[in-house]
N, C-alpha and C positions, 0 to 999 in steps of 0.2 A: 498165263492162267489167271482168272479173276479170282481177286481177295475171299470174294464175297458171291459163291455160287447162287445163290437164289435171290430172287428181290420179289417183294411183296408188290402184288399189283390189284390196287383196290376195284375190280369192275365197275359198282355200280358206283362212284364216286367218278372214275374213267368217263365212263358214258356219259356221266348227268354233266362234268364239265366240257365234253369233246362233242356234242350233237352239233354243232357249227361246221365241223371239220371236214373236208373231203377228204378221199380215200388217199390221195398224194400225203395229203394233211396230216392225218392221221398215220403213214408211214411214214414221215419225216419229223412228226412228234415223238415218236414211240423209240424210232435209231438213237434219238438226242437223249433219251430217259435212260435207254440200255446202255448207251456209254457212261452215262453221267454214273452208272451205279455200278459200272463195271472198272471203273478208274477210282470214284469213290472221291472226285473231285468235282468241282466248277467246272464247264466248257468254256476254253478260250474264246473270243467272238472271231476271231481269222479262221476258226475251224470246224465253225456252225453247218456251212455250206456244205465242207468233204464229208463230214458225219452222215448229213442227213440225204447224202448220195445223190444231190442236184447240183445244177450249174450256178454260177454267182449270180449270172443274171436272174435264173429261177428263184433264187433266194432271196431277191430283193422284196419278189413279192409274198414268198414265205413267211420271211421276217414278220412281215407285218400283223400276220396272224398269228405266231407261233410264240411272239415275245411276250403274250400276255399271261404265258402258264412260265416264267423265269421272272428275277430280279435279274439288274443290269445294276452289274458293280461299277462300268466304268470301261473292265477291261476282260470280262466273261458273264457268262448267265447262270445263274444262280438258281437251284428249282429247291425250292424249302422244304417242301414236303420231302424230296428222297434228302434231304441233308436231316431229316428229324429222323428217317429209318433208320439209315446209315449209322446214327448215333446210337439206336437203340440197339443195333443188330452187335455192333463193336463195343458197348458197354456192358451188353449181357453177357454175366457167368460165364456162356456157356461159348461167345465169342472168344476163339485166341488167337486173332490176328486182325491188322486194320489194312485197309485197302493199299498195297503198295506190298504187303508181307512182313507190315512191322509188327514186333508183339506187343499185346493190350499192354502189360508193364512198362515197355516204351514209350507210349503214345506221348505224343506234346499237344499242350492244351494251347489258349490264347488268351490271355489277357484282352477282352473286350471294349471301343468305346465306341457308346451308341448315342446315338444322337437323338432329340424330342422336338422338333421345330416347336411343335407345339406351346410350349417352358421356354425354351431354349437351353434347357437339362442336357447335361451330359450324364451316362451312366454309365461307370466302369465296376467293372467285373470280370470274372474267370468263367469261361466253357472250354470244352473239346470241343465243340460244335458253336461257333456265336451266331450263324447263319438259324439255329436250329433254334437257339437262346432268342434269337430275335422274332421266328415266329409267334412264339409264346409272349412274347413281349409286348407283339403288337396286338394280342388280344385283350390285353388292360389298358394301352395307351395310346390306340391308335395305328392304323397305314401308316402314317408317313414317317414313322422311326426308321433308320436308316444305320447301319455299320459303318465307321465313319475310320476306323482304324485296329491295327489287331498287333500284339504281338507275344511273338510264338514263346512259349515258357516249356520249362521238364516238369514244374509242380504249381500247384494254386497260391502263387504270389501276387495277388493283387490288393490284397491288405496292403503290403508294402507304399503302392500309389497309392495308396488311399491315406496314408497316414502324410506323405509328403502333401498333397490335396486337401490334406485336413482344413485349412482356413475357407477352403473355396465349398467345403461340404453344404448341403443344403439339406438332405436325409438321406440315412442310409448307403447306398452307393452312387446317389446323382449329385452331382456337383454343378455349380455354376460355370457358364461357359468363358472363364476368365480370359485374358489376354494369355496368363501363363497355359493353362491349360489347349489355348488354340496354340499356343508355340508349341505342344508336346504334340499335338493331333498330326500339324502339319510335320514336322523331324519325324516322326514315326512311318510317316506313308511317304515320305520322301527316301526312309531307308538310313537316315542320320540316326535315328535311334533303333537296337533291335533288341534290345536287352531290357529285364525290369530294372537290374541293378544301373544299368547306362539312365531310364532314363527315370529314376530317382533321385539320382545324382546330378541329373541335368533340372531336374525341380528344387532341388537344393539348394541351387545356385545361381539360378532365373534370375535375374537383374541386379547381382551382386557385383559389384565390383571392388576386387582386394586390395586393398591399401595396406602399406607398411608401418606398424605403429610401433615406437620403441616406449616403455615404460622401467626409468631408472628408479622410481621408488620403491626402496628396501620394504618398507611400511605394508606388509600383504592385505595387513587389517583394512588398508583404505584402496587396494585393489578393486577394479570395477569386477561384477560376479556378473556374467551373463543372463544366468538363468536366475538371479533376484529380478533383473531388469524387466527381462520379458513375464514374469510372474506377474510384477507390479505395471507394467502395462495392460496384460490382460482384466486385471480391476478395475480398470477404470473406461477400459478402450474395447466394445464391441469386436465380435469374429468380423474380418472382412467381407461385406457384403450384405450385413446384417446391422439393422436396429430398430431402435425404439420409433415406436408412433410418434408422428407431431402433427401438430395443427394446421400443417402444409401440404399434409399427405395426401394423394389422390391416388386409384387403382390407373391402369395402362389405358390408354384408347383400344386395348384386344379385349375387358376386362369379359364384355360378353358374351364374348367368341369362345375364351379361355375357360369360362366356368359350363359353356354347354361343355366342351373338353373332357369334363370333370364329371360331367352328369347333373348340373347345374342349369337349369334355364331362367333368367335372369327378367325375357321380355326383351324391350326394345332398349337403346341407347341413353343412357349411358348404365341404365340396371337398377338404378338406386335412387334416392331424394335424397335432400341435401340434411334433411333429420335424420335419416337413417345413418348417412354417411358421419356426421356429426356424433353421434348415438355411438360410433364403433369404435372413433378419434378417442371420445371421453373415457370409454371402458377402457381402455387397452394402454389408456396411458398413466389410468391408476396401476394397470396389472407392472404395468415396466418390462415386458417381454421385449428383447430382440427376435427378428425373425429377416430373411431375406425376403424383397419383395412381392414374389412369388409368392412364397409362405401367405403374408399377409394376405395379398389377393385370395387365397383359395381361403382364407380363415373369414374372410368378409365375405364371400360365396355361400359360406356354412353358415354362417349367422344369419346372413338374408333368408337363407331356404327357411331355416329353423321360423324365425321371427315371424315369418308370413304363413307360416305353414298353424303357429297359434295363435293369429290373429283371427287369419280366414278360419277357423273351426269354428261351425256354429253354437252359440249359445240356447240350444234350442230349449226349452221348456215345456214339455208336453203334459196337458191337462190330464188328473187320473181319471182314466172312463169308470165308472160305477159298473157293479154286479148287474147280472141280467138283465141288460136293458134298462135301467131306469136312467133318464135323463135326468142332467143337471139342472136345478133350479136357475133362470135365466132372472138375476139382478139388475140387470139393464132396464134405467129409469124412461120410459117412454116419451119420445119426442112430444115436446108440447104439453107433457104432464107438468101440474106445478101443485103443489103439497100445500 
């Protein structure tokens, strides 16, 4: 029996994306919809073919048409749209049970991490749904965000990664695509890590290696304090990945690409003049801000827009027209007049 007796089926949304479709087409789109919301998961790709009630060879030429209403994880098809229902259906009130007959109090969420080619950002986060996370995502940042690793939690622990993440933070929950970080992506989707607490514990410990230290000195008072040490290093020492402007600095060879990204249109290559660029060096290294270089890049995006934006306003000065019609006295000394 399905979880989930009814499924919302938008017609004129239907029609306006299926007018392509043959009548095959559209009964082998619609089997694939009805499972997909009747299991209340992704379709395996080995199972595309049996679902949609054709032959393998028939589906070769199916595929071709049908895969543009699914994402392609890799290893099934993913339809976002019923993974946002799905979500709504099993998170309302009014839902007490999730596709399978677990109940809403049980559900397990996912620990999110999604990917921005764009940046080359990562953003981790907590959904029940990151399929459904991701559609909304990709209407502030873009197509080509992508779900790049998931795992399954009982409650919303992903503060936890984040605070192990901490040095590699860039805002809020995107982090830079470090070396450690791609070691947790790839252990994650290999199945080496499944747990938050596993792979906390495996960030913890990223490129440590434990040495045996004995210390005989009675003397506590001239004992090393760890956490004086790492205090008095952050004083002086930059978050990883982040610092101050120098007079070396230059934006990315994407920098133009990156700020249309942003809603920034920049012009042609390289975007900027060498005063302006100069202009940004000098502010920014009175202010003494650290920033990743991302940051910077979109901070010099902002300042271009801004800067050009009150340069180019016109200074215009419009003469006062006089009351009804009377012309202005015309001062202008006549060619060839001399006094």
């Amino acid at each position: 029996m399905a979880a989930l007796p009814y499924m919302q089926l938008y017609i004129a949304d239907y029609l306006a994306d299926t007018m392509h479709l043959s009548t095959e087409e559209h009964g082998a789109y619609l089997l694939l919809m009805f499972n997909y919301w009747q299991t209340g998961r992704s379709i395996p790709k080995n199972r595309l073919a049996k679902i949609a009630r054709v032959s393998e060879a028939r589906w070769i030429e199916l595929e071709a048409v049908l895969k543009e209403f699914f994402e392609d994880d890799g290893e099934s098809w993913v339809h976002l749209r019923i993974e946002r229902d799905i979500e709504t259906v099993v998170t309302s009130p009014r839902g007490k049970k999730l596709p399978g007959g677990d109940p809403l109090k049980g559900f397990n969420g996912y620990v999110y991490f999604i990917k921005n080619p764009a940046s080359g950002l990562i953003k981790i986060g907590y959904s029940k749904n990151p399929w459904a996370r991701l559609s909304e995502l990709r209407r502030n940042y873009g197509s080509e965000l992508t779900v790049v690793a998931t795992i399954k939690t009982v409650e919303k622990s992903e503060t936890s990664i984040h605070a192990a993440f901490d040095q590699y933070r860039v805002e809020g929950e995107w982090f830079v695509e470090s070396e450690c970080v791609k070691a947790v992506i790839l252990a994650v989707v290999a199945g080496e890590l499944t747990t938050v607490d596993a792979t906390r514990s495996y960030v913890d410990n990223y490129g440590s290696t434990p040495t045996a230290t004995t210390n005989t000195d009675p003397d506590t008072d001239l004992k090393e304090n760890p956490e004086r040490d790492i205090r008095e290093q952050n004083e002086f020492f930059p978050p990883l990945g982040k610092f101050p402007i120098a007079d070396d600095w230059l934006p990315s060879a994407e920098f133009v690409g990156q700020a249309a990204q942003w809603g920034i249109n920049l012009g042609d290559q390289p975007g900027y003049t060498a005063v302006e660029l100069q202009q940004f060096r000098d502010y920014w290294k009175c202010e003494g801000k650290v920033k990743h270089h991302i940051q910077w890049e979109q901070t010099f995006a902002a300042s271009l827009k801004t800067s050009r934006a009150k340069t180019a306003a016109p200074t215009q000065t419009s003469r006062r027209q006089p009351a009804f019609g009377i012309s202005t006295p015309d001062t202008a000394i006549p060619p060839g007049f001399r006094g």
